[in-house]
DRENPA-963810 format. One record per atom (N, C-alpha, C, O, CB): residue in three letters; x, y, z. Coordinates in steps of 0.1 Angstrom, whole numbers, plus 2048, in hexadecimal, padded with zeros to 3 digits. Each point is the difference from the previous one (the first is absolute). Glycine has a CB too. Layout:
ALAXYZ
...
This chain:
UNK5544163BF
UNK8007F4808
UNK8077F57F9
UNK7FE7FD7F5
UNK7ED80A816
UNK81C7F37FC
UNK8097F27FB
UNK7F57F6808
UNK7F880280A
UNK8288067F3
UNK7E47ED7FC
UNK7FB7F2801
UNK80C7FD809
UNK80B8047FD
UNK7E87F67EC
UNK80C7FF821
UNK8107F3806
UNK7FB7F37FE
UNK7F77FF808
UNK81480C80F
UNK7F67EE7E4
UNK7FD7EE7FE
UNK8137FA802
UNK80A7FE7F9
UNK7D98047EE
UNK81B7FB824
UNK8087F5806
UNK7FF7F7809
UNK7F6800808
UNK81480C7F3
UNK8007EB804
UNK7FB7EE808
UNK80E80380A
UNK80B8047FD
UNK7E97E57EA
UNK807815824
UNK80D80180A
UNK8017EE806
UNK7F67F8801
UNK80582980B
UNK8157DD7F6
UNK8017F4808
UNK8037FD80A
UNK809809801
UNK7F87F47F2
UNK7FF7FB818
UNK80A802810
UNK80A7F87FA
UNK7FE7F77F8
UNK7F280A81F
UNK81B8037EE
UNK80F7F77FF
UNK80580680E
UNK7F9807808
UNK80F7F77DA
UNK8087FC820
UNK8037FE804
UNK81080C7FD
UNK8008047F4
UNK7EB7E580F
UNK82081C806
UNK80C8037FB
UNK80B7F87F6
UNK8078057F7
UNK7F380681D
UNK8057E87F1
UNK80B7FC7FC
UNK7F97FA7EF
UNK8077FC7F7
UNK8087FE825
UNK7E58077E5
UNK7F77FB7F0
UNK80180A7F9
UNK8057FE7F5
UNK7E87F5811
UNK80F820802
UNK8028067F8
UNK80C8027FB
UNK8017FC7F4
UNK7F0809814
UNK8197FF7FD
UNK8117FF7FA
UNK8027F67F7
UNK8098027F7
UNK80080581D
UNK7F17ED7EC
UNK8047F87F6
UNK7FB8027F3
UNK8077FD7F6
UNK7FA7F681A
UNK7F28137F0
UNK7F38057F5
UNK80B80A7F6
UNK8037FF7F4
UNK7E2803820
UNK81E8077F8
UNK80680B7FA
UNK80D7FB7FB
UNK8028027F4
UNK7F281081B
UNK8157E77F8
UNK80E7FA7F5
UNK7FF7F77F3
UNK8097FE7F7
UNK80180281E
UNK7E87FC7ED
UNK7F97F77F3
UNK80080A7F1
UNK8077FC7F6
UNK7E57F781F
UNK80E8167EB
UNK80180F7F5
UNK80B8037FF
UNK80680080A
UNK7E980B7FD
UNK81B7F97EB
UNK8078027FD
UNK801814800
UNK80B806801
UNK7F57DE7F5
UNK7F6821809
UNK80180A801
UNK7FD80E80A
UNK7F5802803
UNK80C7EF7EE
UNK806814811
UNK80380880C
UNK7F5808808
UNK7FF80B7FC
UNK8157F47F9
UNK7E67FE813
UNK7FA805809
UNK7FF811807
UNK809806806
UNK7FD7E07FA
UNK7EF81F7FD
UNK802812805
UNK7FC7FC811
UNK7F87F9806
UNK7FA81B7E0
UNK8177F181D
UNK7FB7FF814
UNK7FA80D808
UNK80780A804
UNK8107E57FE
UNK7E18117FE
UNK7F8806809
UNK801806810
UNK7F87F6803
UNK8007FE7EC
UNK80981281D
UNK7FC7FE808
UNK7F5807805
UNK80380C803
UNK80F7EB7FD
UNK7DF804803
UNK7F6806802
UNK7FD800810
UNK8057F8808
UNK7F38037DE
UNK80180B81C
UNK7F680480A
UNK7F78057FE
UNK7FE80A7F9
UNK80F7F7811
UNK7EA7F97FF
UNK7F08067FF
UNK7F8801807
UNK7FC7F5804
UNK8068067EF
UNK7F880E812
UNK7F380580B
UNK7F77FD7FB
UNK7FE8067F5
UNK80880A815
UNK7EF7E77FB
UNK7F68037FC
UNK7F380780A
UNK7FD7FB80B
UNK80E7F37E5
UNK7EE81D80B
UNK7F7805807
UNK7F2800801
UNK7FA7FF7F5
UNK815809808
UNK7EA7F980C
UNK7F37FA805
UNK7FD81080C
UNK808806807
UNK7FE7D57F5
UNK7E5827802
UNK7FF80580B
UNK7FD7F5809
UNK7FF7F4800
UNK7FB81F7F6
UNK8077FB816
UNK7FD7F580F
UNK7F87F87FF
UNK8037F6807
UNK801817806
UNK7EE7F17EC
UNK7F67F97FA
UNK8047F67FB
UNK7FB7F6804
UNK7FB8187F9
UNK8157F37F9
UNK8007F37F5
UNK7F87FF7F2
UNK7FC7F67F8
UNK8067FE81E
UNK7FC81D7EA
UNK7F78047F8
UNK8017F87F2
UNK7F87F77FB
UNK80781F814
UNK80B7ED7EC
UNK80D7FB7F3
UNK7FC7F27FD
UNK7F67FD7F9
UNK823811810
UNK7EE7EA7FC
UNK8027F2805
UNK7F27FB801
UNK7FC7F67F9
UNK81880F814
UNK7E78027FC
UNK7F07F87FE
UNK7F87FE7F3
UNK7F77F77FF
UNK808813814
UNK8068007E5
UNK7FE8007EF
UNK8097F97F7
UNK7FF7FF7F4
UNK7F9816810
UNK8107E6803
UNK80F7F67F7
UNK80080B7F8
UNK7FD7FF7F4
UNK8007E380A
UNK80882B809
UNK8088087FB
UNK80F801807
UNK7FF80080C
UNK7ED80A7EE
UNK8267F67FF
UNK8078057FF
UNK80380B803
UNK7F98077FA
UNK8067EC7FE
UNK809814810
UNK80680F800
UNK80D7FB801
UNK8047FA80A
UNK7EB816802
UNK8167F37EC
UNK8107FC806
UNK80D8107FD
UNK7FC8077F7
UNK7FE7D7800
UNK80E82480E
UNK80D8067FC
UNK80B7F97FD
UNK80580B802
UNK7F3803808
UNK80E7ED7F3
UNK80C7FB7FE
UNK80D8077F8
UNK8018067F6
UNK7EE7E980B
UNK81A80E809
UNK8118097F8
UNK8017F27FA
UNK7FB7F5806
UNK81782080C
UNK7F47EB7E0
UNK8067F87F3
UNK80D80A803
UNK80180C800
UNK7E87EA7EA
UNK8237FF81A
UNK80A808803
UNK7FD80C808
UNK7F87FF809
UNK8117F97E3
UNK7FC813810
UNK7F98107FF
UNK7F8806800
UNK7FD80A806
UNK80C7F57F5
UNK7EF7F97FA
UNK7F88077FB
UNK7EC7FD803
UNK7F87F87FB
UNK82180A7F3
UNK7E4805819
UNK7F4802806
UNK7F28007FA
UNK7FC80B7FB
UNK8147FF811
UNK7E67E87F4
UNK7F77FE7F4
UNK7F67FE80C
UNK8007F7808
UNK80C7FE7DE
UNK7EB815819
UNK7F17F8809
UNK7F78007F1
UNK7FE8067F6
UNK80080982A
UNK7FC7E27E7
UNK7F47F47F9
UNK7F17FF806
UNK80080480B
UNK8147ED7F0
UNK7E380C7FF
UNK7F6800805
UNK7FB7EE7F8
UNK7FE8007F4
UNK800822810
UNK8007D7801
UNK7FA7F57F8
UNK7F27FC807
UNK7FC7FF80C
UNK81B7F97EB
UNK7E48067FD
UNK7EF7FA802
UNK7FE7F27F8
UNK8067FA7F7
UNK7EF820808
UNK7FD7E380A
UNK7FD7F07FA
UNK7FF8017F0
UNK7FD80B7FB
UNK7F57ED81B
UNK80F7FC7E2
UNK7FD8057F0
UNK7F87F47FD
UNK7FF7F980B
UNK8168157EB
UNK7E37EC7FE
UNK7FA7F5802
UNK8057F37FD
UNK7FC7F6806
UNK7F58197F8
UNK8167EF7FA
UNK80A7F47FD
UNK80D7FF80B
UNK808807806
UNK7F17FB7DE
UNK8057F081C
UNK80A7FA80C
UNK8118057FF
UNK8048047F5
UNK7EC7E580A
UNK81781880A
UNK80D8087FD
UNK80080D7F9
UNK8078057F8
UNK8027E8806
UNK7ED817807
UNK80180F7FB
UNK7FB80B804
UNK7F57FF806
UNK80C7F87EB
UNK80481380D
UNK80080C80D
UNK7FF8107FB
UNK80A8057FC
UNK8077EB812
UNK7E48167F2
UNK80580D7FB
UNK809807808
UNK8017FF80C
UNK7EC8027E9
UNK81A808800
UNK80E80880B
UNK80280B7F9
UNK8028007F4
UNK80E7EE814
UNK7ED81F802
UNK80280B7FB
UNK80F804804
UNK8037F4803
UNK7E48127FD
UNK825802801
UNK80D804805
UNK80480E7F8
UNK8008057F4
UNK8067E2812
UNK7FF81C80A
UNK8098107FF
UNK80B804808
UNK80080280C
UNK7EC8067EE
UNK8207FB7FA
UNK80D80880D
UNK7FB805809
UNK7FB80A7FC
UNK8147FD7F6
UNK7EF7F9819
UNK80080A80A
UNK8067F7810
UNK8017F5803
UNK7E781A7EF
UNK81B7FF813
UNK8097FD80C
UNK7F680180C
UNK80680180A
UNK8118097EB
UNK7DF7F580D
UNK7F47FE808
UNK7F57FF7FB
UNK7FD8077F7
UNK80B802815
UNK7EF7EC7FA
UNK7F97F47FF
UNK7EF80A7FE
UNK7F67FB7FB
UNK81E7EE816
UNK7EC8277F6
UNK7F3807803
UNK8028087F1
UNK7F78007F9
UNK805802828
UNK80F8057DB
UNK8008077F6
UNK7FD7F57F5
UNK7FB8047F6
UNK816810814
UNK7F17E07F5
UNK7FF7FC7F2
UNK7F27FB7FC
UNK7FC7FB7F6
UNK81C7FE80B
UNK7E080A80C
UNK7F37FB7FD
UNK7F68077F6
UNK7F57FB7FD
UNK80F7FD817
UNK8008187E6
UNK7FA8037F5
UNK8048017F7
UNK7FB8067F7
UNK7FC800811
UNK8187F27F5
UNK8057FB7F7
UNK7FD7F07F7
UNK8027FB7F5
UNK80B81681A
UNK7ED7EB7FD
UNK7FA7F07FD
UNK7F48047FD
UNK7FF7F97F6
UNK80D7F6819
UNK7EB8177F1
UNK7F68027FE
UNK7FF8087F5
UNK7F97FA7F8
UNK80380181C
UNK8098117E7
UNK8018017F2
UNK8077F77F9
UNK8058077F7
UNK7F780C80D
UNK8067E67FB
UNK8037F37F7
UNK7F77F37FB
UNK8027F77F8
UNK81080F813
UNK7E27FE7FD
UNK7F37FA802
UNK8007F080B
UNK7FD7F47FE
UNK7FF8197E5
UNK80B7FD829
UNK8007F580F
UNK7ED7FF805
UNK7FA8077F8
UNK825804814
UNK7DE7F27F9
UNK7ED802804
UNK804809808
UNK8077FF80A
UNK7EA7EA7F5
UNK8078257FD
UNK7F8809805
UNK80180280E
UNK80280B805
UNK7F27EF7E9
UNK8087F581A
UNK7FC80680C
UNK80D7FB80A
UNK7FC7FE80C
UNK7E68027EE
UNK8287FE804
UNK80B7FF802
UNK80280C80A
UNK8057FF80B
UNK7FF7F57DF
UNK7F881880F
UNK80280F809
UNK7FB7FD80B
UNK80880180A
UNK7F580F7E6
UNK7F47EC813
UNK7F580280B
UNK8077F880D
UNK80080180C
UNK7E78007E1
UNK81F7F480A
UNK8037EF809
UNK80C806809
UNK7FF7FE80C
UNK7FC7EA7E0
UNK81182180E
UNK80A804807
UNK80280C808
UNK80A804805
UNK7FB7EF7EB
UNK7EA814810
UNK80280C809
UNK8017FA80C
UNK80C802802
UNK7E78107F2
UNK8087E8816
UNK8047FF80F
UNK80E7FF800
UNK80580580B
UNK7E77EF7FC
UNK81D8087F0
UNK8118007FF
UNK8077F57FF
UNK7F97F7805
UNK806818806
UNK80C7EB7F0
UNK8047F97FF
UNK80D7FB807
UNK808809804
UNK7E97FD7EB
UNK8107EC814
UNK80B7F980A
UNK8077FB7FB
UNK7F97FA7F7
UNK7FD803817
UNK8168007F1
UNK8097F47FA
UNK7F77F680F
UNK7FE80180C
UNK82380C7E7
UNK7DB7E8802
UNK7FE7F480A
UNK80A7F17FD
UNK8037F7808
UNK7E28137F8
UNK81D7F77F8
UNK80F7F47FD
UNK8058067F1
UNK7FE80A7F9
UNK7F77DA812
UNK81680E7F5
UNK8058037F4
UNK80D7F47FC
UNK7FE7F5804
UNK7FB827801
UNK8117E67F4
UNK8077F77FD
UNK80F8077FA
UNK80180B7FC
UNK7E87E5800
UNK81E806806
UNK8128067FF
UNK8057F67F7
UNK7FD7F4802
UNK808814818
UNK8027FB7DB
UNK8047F07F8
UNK8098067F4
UNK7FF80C7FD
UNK7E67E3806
UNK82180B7FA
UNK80A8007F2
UNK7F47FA7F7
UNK7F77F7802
UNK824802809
UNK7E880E7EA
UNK7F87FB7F4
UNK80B7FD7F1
UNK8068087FA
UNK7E3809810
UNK8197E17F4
UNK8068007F8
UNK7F77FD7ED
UNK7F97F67FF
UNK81A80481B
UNK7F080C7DE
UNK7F58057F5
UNK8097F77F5
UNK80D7FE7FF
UNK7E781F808
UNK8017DD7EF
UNK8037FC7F3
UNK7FA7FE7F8
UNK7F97F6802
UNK811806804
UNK7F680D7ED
UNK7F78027F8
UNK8007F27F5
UNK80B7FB7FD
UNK7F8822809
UNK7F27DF7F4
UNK7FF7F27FA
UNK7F78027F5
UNK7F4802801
UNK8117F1815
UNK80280B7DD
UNK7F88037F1
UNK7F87F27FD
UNK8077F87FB
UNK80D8197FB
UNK7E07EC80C
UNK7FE7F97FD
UNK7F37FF7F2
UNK7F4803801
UNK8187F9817
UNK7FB8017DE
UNK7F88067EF
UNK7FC80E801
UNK8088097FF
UNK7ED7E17FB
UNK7FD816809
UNK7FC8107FE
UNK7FB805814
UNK7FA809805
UNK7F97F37D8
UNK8147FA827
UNK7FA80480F
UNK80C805808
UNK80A7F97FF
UNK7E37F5802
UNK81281F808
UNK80E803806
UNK7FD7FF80E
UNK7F8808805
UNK8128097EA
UNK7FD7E381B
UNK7FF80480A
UNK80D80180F
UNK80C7FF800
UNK7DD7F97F1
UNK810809816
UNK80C80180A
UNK7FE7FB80A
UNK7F5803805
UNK81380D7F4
UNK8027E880D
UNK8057F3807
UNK80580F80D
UNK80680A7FD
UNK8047D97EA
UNK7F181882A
UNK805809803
UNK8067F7814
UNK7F97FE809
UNK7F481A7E1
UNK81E7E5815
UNK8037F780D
UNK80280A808
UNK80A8077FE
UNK8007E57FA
UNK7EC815814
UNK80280480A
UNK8017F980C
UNK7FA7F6805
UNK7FF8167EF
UNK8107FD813
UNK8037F8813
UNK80580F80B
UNK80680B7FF
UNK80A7D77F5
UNK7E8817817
UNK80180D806
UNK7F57FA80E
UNK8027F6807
UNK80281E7DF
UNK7F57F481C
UNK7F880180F
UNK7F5807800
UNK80180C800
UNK8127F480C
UNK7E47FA7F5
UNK7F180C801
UNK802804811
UNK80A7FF808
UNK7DE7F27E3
UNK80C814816
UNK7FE80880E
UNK7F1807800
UNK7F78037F8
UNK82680480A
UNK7E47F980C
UNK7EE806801
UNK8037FF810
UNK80A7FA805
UNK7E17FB7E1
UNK809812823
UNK7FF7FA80F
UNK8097FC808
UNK7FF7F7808
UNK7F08047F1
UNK81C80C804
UNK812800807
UNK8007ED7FD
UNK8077F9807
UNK7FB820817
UNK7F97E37DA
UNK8047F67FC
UNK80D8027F4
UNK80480B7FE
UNK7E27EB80A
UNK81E7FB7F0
UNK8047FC7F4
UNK8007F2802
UNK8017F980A
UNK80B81C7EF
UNK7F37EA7F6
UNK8057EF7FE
UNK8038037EE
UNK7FB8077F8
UNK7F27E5820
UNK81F8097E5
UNK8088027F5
UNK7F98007F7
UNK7F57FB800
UNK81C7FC807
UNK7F58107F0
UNK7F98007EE
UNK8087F97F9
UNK80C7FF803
UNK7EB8187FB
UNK8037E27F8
UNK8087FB7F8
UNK7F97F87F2
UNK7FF7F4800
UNK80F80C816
UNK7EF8077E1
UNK7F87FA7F8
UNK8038077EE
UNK80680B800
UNK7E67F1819
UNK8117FE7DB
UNK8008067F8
UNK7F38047F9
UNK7F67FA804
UNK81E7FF7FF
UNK7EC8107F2
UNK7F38057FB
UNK8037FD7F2
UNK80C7FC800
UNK7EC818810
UNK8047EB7E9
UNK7FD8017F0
UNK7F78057FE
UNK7F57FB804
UNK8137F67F7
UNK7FA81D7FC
UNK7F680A7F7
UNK8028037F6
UNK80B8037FC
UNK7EF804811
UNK7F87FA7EB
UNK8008047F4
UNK80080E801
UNK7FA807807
UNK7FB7E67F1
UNK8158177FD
UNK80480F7FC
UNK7F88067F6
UNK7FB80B7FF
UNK8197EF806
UNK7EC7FA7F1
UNK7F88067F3
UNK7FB7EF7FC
UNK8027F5806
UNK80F8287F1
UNK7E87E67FB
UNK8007F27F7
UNK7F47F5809
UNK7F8802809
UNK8288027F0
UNK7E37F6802
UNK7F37F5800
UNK8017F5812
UNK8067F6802
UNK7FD8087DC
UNK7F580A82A
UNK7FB7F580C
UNK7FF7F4800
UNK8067FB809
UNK7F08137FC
UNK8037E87F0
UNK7FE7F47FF
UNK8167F97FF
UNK8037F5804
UNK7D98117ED
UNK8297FF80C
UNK80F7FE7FC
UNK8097FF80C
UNK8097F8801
UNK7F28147EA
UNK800802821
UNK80480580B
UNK7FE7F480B
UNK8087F9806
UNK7F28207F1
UNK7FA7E6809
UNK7F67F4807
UNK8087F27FE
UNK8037F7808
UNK7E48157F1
UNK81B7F57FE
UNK8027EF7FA
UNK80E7FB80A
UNK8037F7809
UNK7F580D7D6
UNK81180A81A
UNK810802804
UNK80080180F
UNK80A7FA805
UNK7FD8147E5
UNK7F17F881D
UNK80380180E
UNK7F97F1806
UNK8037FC80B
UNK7FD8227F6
UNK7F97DD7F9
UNK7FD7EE808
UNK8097F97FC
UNK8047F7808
UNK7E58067F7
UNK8218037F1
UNK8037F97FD
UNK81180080A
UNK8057F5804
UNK7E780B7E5
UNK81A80E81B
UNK80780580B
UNK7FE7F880B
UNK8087F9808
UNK7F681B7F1
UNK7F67EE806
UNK7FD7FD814
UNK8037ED7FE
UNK8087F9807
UNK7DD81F804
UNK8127E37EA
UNK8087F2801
UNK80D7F97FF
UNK8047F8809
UNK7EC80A7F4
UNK8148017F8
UNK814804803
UNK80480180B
UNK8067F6804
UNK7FC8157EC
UNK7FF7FE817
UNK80080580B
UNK7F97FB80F
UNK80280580B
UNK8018097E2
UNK7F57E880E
UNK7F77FB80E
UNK7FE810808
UNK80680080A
UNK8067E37FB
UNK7EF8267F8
UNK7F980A807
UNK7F57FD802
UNK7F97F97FA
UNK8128157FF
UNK7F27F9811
UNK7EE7FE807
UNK7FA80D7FC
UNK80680A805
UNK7FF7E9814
UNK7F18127E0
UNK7FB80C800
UNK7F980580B
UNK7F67FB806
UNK80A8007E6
UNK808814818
UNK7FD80880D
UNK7F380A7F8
UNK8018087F7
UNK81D7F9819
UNK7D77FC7F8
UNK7F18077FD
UNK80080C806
UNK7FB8087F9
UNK7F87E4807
UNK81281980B
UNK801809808
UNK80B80B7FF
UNK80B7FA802
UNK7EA7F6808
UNK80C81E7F5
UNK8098047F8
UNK80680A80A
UNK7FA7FF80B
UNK7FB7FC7DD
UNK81881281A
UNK8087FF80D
UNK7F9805806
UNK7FE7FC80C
UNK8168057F1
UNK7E38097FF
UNK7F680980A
UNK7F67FA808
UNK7FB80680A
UNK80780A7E6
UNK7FA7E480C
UNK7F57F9806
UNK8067F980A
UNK7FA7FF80A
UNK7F97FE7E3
UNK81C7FC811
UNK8047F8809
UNK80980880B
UNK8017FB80C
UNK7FD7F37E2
UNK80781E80D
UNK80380C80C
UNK7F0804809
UNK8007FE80C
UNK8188107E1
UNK7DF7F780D
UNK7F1801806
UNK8007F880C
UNK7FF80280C
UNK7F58017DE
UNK80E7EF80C
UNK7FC7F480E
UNK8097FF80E
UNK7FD7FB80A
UNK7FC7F67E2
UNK811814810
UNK80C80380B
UNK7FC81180C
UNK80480380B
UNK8107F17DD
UNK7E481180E
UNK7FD80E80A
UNK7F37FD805
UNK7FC809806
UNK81080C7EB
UNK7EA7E180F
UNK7F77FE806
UNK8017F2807
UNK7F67FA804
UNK8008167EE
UNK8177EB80F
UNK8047F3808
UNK7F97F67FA
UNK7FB7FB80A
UNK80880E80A
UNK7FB7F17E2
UNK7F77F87FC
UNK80C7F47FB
UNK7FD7F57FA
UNK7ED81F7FF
């Protein structure tokens, strides 16, 4: 099981492009997509559980994330696979909870999801590695959408308290607002009209 501890911000397109021409160094670009799945229940979700699949480029990673107890942070299990029902005893031997199995027998739905360019940059800071990740794009849920556009900062490795510091001290530079709500929650709110 990995840890995720990241601070996401809302911006704007023409902030992000600026963010990103700000960095002298070159940017990995991404383009993702992602389903996220839920039973007809809400079984998942109702547990502020994650299911997600997502293509990175090509390449095909379903996630599972759960609540963790410190703020910005998320447990996350992940595995190559090219469907979202086969990777579920893949997440689970990795040590996903157990009852993961029981929650997804009635079956599972794509209920929203999100479309976006991800543009990535990795940032050494002393003994802490993290990555700066500008995304833009479009969630979706409930034949809805409305635009994405926000960035994340996460710690990779190395010291949180450093990570933390660097991503407020970002967001003030920057006049960013910190976004509490993260894409799956705000695609959710789109598939239940909210």
């Amino acid at each position: 099981m990995a840890t995720e501890q990241e601070w996401k911000f809302r911006t704007d397109r023409e902030t992000l492009l600026s963010i990103n021409a700000h960095f002298p160094q070159k940017c990995r670009e991404f383009k993702m997509e992602t389903v996220y799945y839920d039973t007809a229940e809400l079984a998942l979700s109702s547990r502020r559980y994650t299911l997600r699949r997502r293509l990175e480029n090509d390449k095909s990673v379903c996630t599972l994330k759960t609540p963790a107890s410190e703020p910005n942070t998320r447990n996350e299990w992940e595995t190559e696979n090219a469907f979202i029902e086969n990777a579920i005893d893949d997440l689970i031997a990795q040590g996903a909870p157990e009852e993961l199995k029981e929650l997804v027998k009635p079956g599972l739905y794509p209920i929203c999801g999100a479309k976006f360019v991800r543009l990535a940059k990795d940032i050494h800071l002393g003994n802490a590695q993290l990555e700066m990740a500008l995304d833009y794009g479009n969630l979706f849920g409930g034949g809805r959408k409305e635009p994405l556009c926000e960035i994340e900062i996460e710690l990779k490795s190395g010291d949180m308290a450093a990570c933390k510091r660097y991503a407020h001290d970002f967001a003030e530079t920057f006049g960013l607002e910190e976004e509490e709500r993260s894409k799956f929650k705000r695609a959710l709110m789109l598939y239940k009209g909210e």
